[in-house]
C-alpha angles and dihedrals in degrees: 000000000000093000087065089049098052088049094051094043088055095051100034095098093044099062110354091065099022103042104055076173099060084038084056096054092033088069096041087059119090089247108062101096089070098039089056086054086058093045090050095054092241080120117065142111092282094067095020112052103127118189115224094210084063094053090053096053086053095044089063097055091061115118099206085195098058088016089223130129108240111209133194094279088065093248131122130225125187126192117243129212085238082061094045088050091049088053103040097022092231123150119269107199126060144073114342112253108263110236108316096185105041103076125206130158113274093207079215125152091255096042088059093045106048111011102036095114094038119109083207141338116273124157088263096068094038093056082054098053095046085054097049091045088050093046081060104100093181088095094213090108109080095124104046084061095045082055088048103048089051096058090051083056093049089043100056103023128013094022102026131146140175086252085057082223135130139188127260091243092082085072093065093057099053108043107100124025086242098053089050095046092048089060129088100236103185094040081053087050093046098050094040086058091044090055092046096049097050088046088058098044081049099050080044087066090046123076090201098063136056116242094240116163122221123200155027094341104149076073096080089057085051089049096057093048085052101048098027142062099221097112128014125235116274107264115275093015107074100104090041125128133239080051084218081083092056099065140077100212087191096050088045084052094062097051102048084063095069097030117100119233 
């Protein structure tokens, strides 16, 4: 979640002040809620500190056939995409996401401008390619750095992995305003994190691969300040949306230390 931060403070002057026309697109799109979050500084390292060893405990109390998460009690809860478009205010009706993890070369416009020489897309090469959109001062490009902003959200936050890597088909999804609104977006997040979390438990099992964890995994800390008492809004959000704005992660992190699974 911060990397996205830092990459949209160091281009927010750029375009978000300079360029009234990306700033247009950008709130049209079904992630603007959150990015706006982001522009208007709710969401920093203050609130937004996660800590990795959490994630792990919580990891382990995952069940990939009921993909629930099982605490102390004996019960089992399961996130639902109605909790991941609360949290990240993303739009929870639409087409299903095509294959996010299968890549295979879109042959699109913005594919052939900015990743033609690229063997896939990383961070790194989207970073390059923001820059180079931004250097642009034609100013006929909104929309390829609309596209490419919001790759840099789905890279380091809804999408993310430990390759920093994603497939082509994401492309494909946000191409057109009307091919990114027709998609449900927090059933695609829920179902990426799912997928990332059997495969760990899976690679676990198996002595020849490493247990990384891809997705949106910062949503299972959202989740428990959602669904639990162990930590109260910050004052004068608590009735905010998207609910990500709500909750202190450090604070949730302390007291997951002392709280029994």
């Amino acid at each position: 979640m911060l990397t996205f931060d830092n990459t949209l403070q160091t281009v927010k002057d750029k375009i978000l002040a300079a360029r009234k026309d990306v700033l247009k697109i950008l709130q049209k799109t079904p992630f603007w809620s959150i990015i706006k979050a982001y522009i208007e500084g709710q969401l920093t390292k203050v609130e937004c500190q996660k800590s990795n060893y959490q994630i792990i405990k919580l990891i382990r109390l995952y069940n990939p056939a009921t993909k629930k998460f099982k605490f102390s009690e004996g019960n089992e809860h399961e996130i639902t995409s109605n909790d991941v478009s609360d949290i990240f205010r993303l739009p929870n009706k639409g087409n299903k996401l095509p294959s996010t993890t299968t890549s295979t070369r879109t042959n699109l416009a913005l594919e052939k401008k900015y990743f033609e020489k690229s063997k896939k897309i990383t961070k790194t090469e989207i970073d390059r390619c923001l820059n180079t959109a931004i250097a642009d001062d034609r100013k006929k490009n909104a929309m390829d750095v609309v596209r490419l902003l919001i790759l840099e959200l789905f890279i380091t936050n809804l999408f993310c992995n430990s390759g920093a890597t994603m497939a082509w088909t994401f492309l494909t999804m946000i191409d057109t305003l009307e091919a990114m609104n027709s998609y449900n977006w927090a059933q695609g997040v829920l179902d990426y994190m799912h997928y990332g979390l059997d495969q760990a438990i899976k690679n676990k099992k198996d002595k020849t691969n490493q247990p990384s964890v891809s997705g949106c995994l910062v949503l299972i800390l959202y989740w428990l300040c959602e669904r639990t008492n162990l930590i109260s809004p910050i004052p004068g959000r608590e009735d905010h949306k998207p609910a990500a704005v709500k909750w202190s992660l450090p604070e949730l992190n302390i007291k997951l230390n002392i709280a029994t699974y």
